[in-house]
N, CA, C and O of each residue as an XYZ file, in Angstrom:
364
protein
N     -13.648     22.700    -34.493
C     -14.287     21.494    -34.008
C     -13.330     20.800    -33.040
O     -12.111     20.659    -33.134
N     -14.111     20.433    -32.159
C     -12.862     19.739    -30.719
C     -12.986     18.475    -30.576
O     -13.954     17.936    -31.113
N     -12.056     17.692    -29.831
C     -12.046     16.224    -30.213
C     -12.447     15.866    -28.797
O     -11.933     16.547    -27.909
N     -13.151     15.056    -28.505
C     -13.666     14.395    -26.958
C     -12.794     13.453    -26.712
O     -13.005     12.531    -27.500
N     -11.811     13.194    -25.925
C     -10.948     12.420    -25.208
C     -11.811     11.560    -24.617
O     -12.591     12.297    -24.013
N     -12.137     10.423    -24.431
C     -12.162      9.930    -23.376
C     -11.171      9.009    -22.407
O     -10.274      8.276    -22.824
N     -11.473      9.180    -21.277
C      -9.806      8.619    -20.980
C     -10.183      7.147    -20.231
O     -11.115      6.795    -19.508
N      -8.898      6.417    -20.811
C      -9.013      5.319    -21.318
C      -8.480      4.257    -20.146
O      -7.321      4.316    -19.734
N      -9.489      3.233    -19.627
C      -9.612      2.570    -18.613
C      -9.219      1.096    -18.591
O     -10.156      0.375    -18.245
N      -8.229      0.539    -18.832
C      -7.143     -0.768    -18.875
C      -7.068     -1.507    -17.981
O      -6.227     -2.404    -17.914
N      -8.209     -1.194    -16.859
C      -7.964     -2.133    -15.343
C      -9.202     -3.309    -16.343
O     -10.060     -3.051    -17.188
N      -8.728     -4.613    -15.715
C      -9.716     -5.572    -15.710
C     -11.008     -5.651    -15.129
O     -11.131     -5.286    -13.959
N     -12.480     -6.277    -16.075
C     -13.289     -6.264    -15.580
C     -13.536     -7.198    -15.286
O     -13.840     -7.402    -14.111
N     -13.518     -8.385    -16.380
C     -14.317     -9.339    -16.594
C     -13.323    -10.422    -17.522
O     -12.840     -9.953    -18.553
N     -13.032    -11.781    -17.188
C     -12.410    -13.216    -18.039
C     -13.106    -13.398    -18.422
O     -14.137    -13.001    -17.880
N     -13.223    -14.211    -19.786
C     -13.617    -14.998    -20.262
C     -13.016    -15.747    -21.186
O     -12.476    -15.315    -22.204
N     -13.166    -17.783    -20.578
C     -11.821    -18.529    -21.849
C     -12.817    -19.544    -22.242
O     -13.806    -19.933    -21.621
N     -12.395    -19.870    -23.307
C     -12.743    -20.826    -23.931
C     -11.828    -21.798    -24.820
O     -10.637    -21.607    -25.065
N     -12.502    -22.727    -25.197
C     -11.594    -23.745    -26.144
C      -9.958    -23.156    -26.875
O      -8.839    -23.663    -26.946
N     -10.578    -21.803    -27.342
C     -10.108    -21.288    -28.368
C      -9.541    -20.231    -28.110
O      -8.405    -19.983    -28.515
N     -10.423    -19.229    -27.206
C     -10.018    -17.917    -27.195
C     -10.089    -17.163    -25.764
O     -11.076    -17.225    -25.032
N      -8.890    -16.430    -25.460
C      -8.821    -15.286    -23.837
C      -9.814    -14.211    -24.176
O      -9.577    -13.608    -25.223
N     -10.334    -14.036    -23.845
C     -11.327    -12.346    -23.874
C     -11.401    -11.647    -22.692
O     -12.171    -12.069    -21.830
N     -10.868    -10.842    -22.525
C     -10.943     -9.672    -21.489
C     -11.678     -8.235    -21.855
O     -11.238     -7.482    -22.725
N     -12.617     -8.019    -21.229
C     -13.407     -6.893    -20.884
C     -13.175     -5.853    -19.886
O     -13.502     -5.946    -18.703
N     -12.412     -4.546    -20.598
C     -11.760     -4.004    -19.422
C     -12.947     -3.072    -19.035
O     -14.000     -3.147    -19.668
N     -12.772     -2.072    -17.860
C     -13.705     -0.909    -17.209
C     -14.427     -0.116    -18.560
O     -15.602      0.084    -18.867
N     -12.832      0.303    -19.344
C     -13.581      1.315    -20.279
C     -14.732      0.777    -21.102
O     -15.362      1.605    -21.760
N     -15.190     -0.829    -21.172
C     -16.011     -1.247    -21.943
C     -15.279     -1.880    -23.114
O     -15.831     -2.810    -23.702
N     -14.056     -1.446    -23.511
C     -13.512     -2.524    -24.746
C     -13.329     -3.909    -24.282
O     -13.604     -4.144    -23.106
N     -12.828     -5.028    -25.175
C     -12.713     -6.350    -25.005
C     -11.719     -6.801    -26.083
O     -11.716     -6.784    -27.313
N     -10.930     -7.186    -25.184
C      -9.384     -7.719    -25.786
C      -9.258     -9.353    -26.352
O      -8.925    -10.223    -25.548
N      -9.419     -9.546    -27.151
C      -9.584    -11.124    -27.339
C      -8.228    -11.629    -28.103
O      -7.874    -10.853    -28.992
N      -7.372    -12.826    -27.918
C      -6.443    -13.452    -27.896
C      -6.728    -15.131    -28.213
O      -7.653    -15.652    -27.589
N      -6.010    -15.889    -29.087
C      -6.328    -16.956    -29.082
C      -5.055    -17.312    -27.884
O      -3.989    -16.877    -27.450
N      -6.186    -18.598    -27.707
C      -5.584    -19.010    -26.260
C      -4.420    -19.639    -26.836
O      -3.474    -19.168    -26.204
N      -3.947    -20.514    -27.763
C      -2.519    -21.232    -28.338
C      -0.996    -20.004    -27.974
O       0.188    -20.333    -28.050
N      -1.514    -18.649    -27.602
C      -0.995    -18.019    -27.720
C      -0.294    -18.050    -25.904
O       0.747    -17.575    -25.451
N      -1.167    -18.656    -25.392
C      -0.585    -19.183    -23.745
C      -0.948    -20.429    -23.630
O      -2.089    -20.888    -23.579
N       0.565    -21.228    -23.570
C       0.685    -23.019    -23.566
C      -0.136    -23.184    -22.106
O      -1.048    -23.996    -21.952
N       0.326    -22.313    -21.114
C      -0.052    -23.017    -19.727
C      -1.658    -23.259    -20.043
O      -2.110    -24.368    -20.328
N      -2.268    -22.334    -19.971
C      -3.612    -21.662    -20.667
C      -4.329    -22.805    -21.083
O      -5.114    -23.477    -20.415
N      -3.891    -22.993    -22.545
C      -4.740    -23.852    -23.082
C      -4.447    -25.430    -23.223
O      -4.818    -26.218    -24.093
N      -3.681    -25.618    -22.114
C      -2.787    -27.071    -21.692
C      -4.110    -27.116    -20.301
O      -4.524    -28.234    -19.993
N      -4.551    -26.168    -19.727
C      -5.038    -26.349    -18.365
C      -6.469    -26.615    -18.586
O      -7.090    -26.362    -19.618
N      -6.921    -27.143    -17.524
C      -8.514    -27.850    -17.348
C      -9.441    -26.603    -17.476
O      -8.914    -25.492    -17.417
N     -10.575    -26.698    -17.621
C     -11.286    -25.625    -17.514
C     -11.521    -25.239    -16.600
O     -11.770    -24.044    -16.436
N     -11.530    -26.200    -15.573
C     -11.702    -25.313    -13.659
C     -10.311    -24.594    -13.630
O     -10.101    -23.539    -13.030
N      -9.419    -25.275    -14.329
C      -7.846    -24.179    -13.889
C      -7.930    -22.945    -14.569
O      -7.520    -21.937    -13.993
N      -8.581    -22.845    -16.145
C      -8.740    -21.620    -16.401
C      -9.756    -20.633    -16.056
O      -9.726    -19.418    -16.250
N     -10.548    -21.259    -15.581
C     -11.351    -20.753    -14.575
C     -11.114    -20.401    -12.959
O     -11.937    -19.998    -12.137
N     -10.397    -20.552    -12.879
C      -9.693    -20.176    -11.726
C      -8.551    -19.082    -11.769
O      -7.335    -19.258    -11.696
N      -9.096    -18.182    -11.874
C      -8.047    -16.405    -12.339
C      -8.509    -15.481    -10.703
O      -9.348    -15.614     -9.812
N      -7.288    -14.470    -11.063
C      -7.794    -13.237    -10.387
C      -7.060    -12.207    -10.689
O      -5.903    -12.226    -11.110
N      -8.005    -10.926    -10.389
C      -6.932     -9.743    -11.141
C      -5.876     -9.622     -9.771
O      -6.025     -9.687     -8.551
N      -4.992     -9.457    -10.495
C      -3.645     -8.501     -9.679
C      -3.332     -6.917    -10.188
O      -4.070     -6.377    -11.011
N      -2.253     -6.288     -9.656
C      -1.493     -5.588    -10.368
C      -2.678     -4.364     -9.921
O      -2.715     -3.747    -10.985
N      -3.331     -3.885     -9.308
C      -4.174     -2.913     -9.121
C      -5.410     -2.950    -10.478
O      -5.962     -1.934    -10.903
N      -5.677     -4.450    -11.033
C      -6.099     -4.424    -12.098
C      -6.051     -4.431    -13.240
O      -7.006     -4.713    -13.964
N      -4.384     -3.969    -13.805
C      -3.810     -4.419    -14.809
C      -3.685     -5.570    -15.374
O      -3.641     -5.802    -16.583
N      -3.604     -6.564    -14.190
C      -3.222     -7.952    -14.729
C      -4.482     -9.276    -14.258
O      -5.489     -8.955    -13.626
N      -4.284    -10.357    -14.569
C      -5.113    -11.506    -14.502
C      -4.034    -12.902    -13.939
O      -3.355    -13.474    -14.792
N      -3.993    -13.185    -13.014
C      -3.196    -14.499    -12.091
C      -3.975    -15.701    -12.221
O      -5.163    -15.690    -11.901
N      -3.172    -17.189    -12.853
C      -4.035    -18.026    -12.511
C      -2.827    -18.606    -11.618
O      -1.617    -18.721    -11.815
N      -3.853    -18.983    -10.340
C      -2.335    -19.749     -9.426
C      -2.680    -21.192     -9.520
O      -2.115    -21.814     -8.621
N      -3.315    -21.849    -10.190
C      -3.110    -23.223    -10.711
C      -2.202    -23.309    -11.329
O      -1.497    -24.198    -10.853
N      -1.573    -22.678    -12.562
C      -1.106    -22.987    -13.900
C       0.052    -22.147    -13.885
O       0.779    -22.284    -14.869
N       0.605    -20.873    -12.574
C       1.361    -20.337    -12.626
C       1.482    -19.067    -13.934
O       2.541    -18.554    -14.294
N       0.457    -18.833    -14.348
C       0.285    -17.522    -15.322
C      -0.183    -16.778    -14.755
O      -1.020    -16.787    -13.852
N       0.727    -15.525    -15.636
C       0.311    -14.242    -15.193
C       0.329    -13.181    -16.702
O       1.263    -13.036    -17.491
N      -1.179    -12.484    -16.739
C      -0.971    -11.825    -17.956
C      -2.075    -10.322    -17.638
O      -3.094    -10.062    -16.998
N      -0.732     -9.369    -18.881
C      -1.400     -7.789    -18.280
C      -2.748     -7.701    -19.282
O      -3.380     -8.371    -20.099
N      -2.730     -6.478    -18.670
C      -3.576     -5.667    -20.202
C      -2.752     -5.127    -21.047
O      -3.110     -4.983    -22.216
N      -1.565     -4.749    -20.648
C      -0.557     -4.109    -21.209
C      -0.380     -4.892    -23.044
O      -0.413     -4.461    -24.197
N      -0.152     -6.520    -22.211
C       0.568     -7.182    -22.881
C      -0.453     -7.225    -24.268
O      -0.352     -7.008    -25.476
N      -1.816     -7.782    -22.983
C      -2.569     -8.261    -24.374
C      -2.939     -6.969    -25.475
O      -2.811     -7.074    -26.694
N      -3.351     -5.915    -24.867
C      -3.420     -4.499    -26.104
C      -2.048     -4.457    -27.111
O      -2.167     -3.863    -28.182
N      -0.957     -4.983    -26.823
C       0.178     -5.080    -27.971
C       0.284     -6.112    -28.824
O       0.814     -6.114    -29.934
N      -0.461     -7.343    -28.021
C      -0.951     -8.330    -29.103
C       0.389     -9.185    -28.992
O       0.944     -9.731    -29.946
N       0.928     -9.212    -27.321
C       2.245    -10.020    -27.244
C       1.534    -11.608    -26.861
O       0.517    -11.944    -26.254
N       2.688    -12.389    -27.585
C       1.805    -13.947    -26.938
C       2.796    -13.982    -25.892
O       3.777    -13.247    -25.999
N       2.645    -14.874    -24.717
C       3.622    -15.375    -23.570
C       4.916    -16.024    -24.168
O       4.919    -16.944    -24.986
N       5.761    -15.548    -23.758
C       6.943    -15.759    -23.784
C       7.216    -17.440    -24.421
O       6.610    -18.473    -24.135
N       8.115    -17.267    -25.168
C       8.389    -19.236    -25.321
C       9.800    -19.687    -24.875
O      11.002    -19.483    -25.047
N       8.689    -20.599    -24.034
C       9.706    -21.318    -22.740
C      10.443    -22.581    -23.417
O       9.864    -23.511    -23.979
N      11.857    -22.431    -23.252
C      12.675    -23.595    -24.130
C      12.365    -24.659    -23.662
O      12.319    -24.619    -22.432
N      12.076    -25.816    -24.188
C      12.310    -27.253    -23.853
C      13.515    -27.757    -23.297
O      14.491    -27.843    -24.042
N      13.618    -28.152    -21.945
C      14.580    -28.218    -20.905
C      15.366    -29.922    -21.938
O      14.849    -31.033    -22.056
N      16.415    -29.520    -22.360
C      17.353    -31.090    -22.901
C      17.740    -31.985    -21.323
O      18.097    -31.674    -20.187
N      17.482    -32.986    -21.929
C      18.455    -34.240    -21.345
C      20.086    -34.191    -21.532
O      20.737    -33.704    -22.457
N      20.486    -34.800    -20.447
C      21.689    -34.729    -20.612
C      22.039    -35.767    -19.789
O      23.223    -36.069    -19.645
């Protein structure tokens, strides 16, 4: 008995954000969903700013140039949240 590969398509199709949650819909038809707490810029930004994306990266990735984010497919299939950015001290 043989196993059917299908080979597996990680470019971006389709955003979708909400209150709560990133969802990405890639080519192959899966959908990657992420709570948004998991990107400060993200869910700090207006809804026209998160609405305001575009893919980069030949499709790998999603740019918002309001908010200065940038996130792969890579990242989100490993289930990485964005980096945490230190709180700049006074001095």
């Amino acid at each position: 008995m043989g196993i059917l590969a299908l080979a597996a398509d990680e470019r971006v199709a389709e955003v979708d954000i909400n209150d709560d949650t990133l969802s990405v819909r890639l080519m192959d038809g899966r959908t990657i969903s992420a709570p948004l707490v998991w990107f400060p810029r993200l869910s700090h930004a207006t809804p026209e700013q998160r609405n305001n994306w575009r893919i980069i990266g030949g499709g790998y990735g999603i740019h918002w140039e309001d908010v200065d984010e940038d996130i792969s497919t890579e990242g989100l299939l490993r289930g990485a949240p964005a980096p945490h950015q230190p709180v700049a001290k006074a001095s």
